[in-house]
N, C-alpha and C positions, 0 to 999 in steps of 0.2 A: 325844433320842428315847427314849420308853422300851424297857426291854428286856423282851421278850416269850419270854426263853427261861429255860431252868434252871428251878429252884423253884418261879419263879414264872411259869411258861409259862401262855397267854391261858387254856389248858384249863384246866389247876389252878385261877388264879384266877378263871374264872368259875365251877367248882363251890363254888368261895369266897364268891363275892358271891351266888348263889342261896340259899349257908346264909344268910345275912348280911340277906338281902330274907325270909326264913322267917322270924329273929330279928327284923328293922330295928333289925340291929344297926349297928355303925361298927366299922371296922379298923384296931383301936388297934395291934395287932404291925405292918401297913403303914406307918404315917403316922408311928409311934415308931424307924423307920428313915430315918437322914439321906440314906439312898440311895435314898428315892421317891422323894425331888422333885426333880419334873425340872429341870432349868436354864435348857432355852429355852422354860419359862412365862416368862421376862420381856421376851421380847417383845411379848408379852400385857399383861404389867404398864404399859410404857415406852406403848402404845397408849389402856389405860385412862387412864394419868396426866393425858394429854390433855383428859379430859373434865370434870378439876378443879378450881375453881378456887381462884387462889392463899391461904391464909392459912384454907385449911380444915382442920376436926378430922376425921381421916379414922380411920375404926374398919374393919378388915381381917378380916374373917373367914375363916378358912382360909390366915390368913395363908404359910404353908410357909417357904421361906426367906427371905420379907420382903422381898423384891425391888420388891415397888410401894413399899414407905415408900422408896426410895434414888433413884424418878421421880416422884417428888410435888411439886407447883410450890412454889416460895418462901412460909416462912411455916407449909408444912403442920404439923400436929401429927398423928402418925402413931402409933394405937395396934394392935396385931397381936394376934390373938385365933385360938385355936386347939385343935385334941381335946388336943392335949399342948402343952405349953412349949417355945415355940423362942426365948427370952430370957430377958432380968428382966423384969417388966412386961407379961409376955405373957397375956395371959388365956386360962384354960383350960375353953373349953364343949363338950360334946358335943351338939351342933343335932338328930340321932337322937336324944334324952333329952330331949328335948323340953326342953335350955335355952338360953339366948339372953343374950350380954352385957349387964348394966344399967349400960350409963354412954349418954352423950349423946354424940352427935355430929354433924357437921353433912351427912357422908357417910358411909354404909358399904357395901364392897364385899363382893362374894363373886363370886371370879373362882377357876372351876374347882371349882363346891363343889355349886352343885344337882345334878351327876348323882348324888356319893353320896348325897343325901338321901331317906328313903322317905316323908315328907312335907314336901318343899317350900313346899306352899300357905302351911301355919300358920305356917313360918318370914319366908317373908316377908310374912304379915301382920302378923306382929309387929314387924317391921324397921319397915313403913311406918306400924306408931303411935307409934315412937317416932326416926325420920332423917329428914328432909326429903329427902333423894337416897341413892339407889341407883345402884352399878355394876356389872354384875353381867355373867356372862358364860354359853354355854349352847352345848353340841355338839347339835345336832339331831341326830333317828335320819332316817334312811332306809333304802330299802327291803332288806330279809333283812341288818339287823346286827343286831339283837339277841345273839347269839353274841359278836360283835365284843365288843360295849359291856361285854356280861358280863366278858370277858377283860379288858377296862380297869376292873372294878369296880364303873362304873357299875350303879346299881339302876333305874334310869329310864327313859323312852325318848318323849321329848315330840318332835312334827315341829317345824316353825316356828310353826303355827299355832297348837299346843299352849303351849307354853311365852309364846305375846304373851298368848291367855287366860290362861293362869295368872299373869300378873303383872298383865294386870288386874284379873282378880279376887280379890288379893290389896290390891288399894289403890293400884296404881301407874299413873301415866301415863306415857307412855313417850314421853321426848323424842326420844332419837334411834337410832338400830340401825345397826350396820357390820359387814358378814360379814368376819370376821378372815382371811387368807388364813394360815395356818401351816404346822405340820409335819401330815405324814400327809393323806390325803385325808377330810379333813372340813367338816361343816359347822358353825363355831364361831363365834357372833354374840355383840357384845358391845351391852349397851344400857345408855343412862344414862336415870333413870328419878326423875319426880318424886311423892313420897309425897299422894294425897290426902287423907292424914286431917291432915295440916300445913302451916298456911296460909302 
């Protein structure tokens, strides 16, 4: 669970991600600490895995601590991509800076990564001219959390309805949606999603 006190209490950092959505910037002091990521995203991971199938090149965006490449079916080729380096071989994009990994792959994910982005759209319309499948994952807002979301860093705030348009019109079709049941009380859906600009 993350911790919402000391330093980095929801207050502090949502006065943080308001500078941060003035810049569209990214929070490289956060993400460059091994003590952001949380641990039980790989429950999230171990659920996406499922949607994989085996003997696929799987490109990780936001990767964190890499916990989807260790539930990836037999066969996988697992590249991890991230604001900073959390390996050898890690690649290092800022998606706010409007760059985006160029190697090929046959999946790529982004689990837990649209809330920081301050434009989403372009990101994955990039993803969907050049991945066949998308995993991707998305907390919807609901009513009077804006506050909340700020305090998790989140710059976003799409409902359900929001974020299916926005990955359609991005290029995706969306094969299939499953509301994750996790920690805290949210609404966090994960959807695997087929690219239509690749046949």
């Amino acid at each position: 669970m993350l911790d919402l006190s000391g330093p980095h209490s929801s207050s502090s950092r949502a006065q943080r991600t308001q500078g941060l959505i003035a810049e569209k910037g990214s929070d490289f002091a956060r993400w460059s600490n091994a003590a952001s990521l949380a641990a039980g995203w790989s429950k999230r991971a171990a659920k996406a895995a499922k949607l994989i199938e085996p003997d696929s090149i799987v490109l990780d965006i936001g990767a964190g601590s890499m916990a989807f490449g260790s539930w990836l079916p037999d066969g996988c080729k697992y590249i991890p991509a991230d604001i900073v380096s959390r390996s050898e071989g890690c690649l290092v994009v800022d998606l706010n800076a409007g760059e985006f990994p160029d190697v090929r792959a046959d999946v790529v994910s982004m689990l837990g990564v649209l809330e920081y982005l301050h434009d989403p759209a372009t990101v994955l319309a990039k993803a969907s001219k050049s991945h066949p499948t998308l995993i991707v994952s998305y907390v919807t807002r609901w009513h009077g959390t804006e506050s909340y979301r700020r305090g998790l860093g989140w710059v976003n705030d799409f409902t359900k309805s929001g974020i299916l348009g926005l990955l359609s019109n991005s290029g995706w079709q969306i094969d299939a949606a499953h509301l994750l049941k996790m920690r805290w009380r949210t609404r966090e859906y994960l959807f695997r999603c087929s690219s239509r600009h690749i046949a």
